[in-house]
C-alpha positions as CSV (number, residue, x, y, z in Angstrom):
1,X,61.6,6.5,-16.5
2,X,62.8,9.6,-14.1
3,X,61.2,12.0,-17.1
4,X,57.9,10.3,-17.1
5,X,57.4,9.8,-13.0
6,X,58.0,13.6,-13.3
7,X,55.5,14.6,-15.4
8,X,58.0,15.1,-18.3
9,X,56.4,13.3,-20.9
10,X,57.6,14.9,-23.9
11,X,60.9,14.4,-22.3
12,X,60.3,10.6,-22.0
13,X,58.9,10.3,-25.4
14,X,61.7,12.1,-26.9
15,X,64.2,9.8,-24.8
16,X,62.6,6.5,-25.5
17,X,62.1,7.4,-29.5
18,X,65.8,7.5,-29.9
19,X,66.8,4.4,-27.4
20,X,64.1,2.3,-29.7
21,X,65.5,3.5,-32.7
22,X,68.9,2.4,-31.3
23,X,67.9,-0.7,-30.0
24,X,64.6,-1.6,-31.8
25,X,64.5,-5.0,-29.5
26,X,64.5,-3.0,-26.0
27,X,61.0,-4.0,-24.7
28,X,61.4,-1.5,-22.0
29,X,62.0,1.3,-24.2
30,X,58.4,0.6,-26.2
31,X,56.6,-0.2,-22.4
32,X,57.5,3.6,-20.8
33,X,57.1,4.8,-24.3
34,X,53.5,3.8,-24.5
35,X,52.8,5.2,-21.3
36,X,54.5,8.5,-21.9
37,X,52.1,8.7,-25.1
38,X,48.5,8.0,-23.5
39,X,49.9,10.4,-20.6
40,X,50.2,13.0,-23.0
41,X,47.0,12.4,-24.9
42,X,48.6,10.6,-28.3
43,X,46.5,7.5,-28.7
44,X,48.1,6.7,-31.7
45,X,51.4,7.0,-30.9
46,X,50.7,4.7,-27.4
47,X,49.0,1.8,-29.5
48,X,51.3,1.6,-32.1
49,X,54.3,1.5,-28.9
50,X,52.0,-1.2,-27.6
51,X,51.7,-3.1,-30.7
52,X,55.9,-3.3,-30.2
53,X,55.4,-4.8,-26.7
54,X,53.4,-7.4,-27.5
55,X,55.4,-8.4,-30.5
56,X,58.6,-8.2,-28.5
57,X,57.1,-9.9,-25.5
58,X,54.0,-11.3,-26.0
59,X,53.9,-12.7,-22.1
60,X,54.1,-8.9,-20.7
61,X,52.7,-8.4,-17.6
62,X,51.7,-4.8,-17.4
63,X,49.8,-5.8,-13.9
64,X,53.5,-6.8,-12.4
65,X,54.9,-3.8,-13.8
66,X,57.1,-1.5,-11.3
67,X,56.1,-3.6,-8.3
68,X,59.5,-3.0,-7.3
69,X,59.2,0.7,-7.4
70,X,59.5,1.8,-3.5
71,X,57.9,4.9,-3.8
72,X,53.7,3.6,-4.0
73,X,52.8,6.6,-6.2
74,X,55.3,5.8,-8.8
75,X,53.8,1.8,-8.6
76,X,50.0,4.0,-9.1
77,X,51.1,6.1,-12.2
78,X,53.0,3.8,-14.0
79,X,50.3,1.2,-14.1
80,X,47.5,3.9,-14.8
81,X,49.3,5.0,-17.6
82,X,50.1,1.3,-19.1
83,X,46.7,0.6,-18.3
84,X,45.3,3.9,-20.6
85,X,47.5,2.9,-23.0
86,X,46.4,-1.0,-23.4
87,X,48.6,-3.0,-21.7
C-alpha cells in the first residue's frame, strides 16, 4: 500500500505479485494490485486482478474502501484507482 500511495507502482505491483503468489486467497493483495495496474496504464493486468477480487469476495465494496485512511488524499487515490480499474 505505502509503494502505491507513493506513486511507486511498479514497486506495488512487484510486491503484491509475490504476496498473491504466496497466498493466492489474500483479497487484499489482488484489490491494491488492481489499482497499481490501471495506475500504471496495464488494463490487462488490472482486470484480470479484478476478476480475483470478485471471485475471492464477491460482496467487495470498492466504494468503502480505505475509509479509514486519515490522510483524505490517500481515501481520493485509492478509490480513483479501484474505480479505473473496475471495482
Amino acid at each position: 500500500m505505502a509503494y502505491f500511495l507513493a506513486g511507486r507502482t511498479a514497486d506495488a505491483a512487484r510486491v503484491l505479485e509475490q504476496s498473491a503468489a504466496r497466498d493466492p486467497g489474500f483479497v487484499f493483495a489482488y484489490v491494491i494490485l488492481a489499482a497499481a495496474y490501471s495506475e500504471a496504464g496495464r488494463p490487462e493486468d488490472a482486470a484480470r486482478a479484478v476478476a480475483a477480487v470478485r471471485k475471492l469476495d464477491p460482496f467487495f465494496d470498492a466504494g468503502s474502501y480505505g475509509s479509514l485512511f486519515r490522510n483524505p488524499d490517500h481515501q481520493a487515490k485509492i478509490a480513483s484507482a479501484l474505480r479505473k480499474a473496475g471495482l
